[in-house]
Backbone as CSV, one residue per row, in Angstrom:
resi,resn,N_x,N_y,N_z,CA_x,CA_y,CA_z,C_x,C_y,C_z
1,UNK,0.843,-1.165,0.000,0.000,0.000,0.000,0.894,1.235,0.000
2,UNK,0.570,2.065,-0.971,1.252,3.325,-1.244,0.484,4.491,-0.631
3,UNK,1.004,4.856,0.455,0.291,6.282,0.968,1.223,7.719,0.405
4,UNK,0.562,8.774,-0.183,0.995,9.672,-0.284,0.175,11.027,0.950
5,UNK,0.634,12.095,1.480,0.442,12.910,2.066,0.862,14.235,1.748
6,UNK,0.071,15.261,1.474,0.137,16.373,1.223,0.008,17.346,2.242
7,UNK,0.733,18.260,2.740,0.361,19.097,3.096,-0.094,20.083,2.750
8,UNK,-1.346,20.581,3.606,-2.912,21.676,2.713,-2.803,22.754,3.938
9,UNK,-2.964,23.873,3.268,-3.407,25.227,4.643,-4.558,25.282,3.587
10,UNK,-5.551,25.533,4.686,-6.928,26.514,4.390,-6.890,27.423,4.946
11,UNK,-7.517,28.660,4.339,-7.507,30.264,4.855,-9.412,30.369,4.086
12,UNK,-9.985,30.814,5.909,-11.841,31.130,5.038,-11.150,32.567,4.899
13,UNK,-12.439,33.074,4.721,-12.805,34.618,4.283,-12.341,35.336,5.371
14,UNK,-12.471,35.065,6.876,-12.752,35.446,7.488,-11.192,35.648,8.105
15,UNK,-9.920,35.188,7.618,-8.643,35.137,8.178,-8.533,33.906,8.927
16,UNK,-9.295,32.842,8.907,-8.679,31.402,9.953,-8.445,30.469,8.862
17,UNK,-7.201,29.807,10.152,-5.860,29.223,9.242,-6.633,27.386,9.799
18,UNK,-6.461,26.763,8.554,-6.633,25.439,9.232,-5.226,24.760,8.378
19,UNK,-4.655,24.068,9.292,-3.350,22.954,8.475,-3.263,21.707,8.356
20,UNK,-3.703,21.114,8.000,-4.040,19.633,7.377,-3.472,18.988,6.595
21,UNK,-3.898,17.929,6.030,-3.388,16.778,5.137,-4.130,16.176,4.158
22,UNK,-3.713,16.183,3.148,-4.268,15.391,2.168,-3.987,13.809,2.047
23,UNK,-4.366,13.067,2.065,-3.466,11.428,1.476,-4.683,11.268,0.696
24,UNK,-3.799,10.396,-0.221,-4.001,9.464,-1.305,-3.623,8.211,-1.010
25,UNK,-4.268,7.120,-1.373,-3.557,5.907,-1.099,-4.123,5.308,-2.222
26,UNK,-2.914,3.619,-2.818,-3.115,3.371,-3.775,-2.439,2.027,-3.192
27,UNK,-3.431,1.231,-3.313,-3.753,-0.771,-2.899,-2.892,-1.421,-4.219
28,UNK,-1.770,-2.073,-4.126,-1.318,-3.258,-5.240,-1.795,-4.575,-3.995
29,UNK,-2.085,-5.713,-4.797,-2.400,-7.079,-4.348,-1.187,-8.085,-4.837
30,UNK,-0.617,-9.069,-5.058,0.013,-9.685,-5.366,0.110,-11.014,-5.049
31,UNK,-0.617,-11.862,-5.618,-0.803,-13.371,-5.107,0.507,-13.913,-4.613
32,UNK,0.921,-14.874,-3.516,1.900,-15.735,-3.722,1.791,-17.297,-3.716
33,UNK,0.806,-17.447,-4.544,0.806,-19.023,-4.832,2.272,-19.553,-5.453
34,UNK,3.141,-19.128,-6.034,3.850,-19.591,-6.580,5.411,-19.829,-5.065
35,UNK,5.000,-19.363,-4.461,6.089,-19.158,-2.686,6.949,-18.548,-3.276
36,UNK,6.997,-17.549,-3.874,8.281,-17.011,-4.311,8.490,-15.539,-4.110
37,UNK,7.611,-14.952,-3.140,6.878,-13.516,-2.261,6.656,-14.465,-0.863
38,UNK,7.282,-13.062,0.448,6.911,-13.183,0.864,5.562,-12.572,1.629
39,UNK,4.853,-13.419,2.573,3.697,-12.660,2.448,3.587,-11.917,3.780
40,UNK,3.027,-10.556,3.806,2.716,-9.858,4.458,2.272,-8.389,3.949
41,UNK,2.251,-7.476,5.110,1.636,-5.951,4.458,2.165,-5.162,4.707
42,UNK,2.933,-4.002,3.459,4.152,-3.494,3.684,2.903,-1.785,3.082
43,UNK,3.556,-0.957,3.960,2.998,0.541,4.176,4.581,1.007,2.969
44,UNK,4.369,1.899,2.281,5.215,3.320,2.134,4.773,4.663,2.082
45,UNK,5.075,5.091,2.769,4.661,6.627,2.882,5.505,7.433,1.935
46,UNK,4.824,8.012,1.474,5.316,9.687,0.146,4.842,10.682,0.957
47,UNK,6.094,11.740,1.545,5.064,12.704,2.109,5.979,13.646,0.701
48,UNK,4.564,14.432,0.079,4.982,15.630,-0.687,5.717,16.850,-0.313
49,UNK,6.622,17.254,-0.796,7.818,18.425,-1.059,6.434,19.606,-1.342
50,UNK,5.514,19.378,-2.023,4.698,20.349,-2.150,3.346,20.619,-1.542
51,UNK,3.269,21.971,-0.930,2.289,21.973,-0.371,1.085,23.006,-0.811
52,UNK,-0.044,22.463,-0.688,-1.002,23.064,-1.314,-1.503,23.884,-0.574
53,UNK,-2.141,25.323,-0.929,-2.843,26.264,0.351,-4.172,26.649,-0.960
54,UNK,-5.490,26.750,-0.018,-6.344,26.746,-0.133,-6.794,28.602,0.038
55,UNK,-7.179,29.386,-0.408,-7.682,30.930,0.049,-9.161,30.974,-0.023
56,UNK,-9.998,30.855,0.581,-11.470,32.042,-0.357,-10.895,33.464,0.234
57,UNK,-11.536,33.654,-1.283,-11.684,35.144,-1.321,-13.107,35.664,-1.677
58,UNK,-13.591,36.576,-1.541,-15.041,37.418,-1.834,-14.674,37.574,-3.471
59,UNK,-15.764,37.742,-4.122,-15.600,37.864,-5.309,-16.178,39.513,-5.817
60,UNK,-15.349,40.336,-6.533,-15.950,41.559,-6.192,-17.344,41.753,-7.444
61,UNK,-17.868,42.631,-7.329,-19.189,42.910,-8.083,-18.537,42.864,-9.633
62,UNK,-17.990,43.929,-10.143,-17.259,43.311,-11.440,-17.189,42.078,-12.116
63,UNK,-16.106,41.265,-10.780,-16.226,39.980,-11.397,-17.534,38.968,-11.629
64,UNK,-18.343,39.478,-10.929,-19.457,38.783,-11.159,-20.084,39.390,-12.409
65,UNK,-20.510,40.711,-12.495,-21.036,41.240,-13.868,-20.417,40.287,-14.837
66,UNK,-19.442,40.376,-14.917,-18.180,39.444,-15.775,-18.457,38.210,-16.472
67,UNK,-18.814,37.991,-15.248,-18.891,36.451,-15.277,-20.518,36.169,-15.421
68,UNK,-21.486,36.706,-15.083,-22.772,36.629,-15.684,-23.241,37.263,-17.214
69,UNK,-22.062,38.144,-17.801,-22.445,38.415,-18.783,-22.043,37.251,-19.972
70,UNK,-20.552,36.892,-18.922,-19.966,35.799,-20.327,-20.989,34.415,-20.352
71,UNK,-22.038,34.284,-19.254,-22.778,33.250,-19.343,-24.016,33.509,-20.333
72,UNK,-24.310,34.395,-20.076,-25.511,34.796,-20.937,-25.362,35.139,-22.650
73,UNK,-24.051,35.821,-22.754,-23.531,35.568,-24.472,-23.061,33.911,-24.920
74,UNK,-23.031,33.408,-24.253,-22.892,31.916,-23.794,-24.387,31.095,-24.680
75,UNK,-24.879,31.291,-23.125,-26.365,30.941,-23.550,-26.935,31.352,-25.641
76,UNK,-26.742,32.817,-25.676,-27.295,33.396,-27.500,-26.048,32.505,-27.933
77,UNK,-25.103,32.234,-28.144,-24.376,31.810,-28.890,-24.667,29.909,-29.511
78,UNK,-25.116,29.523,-28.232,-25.556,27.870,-28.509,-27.094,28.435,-28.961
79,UNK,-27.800,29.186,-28.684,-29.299,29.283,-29.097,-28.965,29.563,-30.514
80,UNK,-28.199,30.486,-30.941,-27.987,31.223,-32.423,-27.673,29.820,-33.048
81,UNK,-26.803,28.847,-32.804,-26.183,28.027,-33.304,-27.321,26.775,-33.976
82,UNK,-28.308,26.852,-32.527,-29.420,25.893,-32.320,-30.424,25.692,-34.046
83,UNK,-30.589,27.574,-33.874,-31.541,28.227,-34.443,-31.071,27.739,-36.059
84,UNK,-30.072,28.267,-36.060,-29.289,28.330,-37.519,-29.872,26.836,-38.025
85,UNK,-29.281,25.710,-37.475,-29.239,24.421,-37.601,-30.651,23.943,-37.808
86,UNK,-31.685,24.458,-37.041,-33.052,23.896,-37.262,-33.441,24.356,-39.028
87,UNK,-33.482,26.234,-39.123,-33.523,26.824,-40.092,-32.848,26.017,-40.999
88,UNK,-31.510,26.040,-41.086,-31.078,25.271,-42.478,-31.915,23.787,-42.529
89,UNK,-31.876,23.180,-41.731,-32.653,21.841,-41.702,-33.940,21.654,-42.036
90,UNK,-34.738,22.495,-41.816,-35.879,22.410,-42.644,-36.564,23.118,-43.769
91,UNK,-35.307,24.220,-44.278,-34.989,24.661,-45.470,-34.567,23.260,-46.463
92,UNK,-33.817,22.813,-46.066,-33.491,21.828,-47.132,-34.739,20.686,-47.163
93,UNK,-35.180,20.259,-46.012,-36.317,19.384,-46.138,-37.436,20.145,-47.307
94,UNK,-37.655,21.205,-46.772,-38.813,22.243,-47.818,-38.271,21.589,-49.327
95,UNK,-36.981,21.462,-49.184,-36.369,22.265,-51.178,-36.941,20.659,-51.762
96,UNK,-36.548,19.714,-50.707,-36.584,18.104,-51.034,-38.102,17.580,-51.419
97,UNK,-38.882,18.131,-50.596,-40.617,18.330,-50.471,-40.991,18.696,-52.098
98,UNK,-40.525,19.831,-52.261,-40.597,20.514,-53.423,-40.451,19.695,-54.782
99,UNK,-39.699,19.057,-54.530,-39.205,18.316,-55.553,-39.013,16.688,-55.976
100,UNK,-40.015,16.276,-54.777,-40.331,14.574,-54.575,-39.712,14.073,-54.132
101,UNK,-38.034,14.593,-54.019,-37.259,13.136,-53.174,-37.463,13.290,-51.821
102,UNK,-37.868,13.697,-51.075,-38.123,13.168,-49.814,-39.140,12.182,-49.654
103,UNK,-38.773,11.158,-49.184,-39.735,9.646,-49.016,-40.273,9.711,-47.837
């Protein structure tokens, strides 16, 4: 069993510090029917060189305008796209109508 450990700071909004740990762990199995392992359960620990820190921050009014406008040109852009696609699509059905090959 492979344990890795990270060290994490969290910082809320509010200025409090929490310091913690991350692990990961990762299970190998290895039969020894053949007796050629011996058997038992061996730990290694990875503690990471890198440590991760966590911030919230408030998000200011700007960034939100920002960010609600890029959702909403968002939104017209798949509708425009939608639109286009129906329009051509039953433009060409019309032309096919028109002209008998549609079965």
């Amino acid at each position: 069993t492979f344990i890795q450990i990270v060290p994490t700071v969290y910082t809320n909004v509010r200025g409090g510090t929490i310091y913690s740990n991350q692990f990961s762990v990762t299970e190998h199995f290895r039969s020894s029917q053949s007796g050629l392992y011996v058997p038992g359960v061996f730990f290694f620990y990875d503690i990471s060189p890198i440590k991760v820190t966590f911030t919230e921050k408030h998000m200011s009014f700007l960034h939100f305008i920002t960010n609600v406008c890029a959702i909403v040109g968002g939104i017209f852009t798949v509708s425009g796209i939608v639109d286009s696609a129906i329009y051509h699509g039953q433009k060409a059905i019309r032309k096919k109508t028109q002209l008998d090959k549609f079965s």
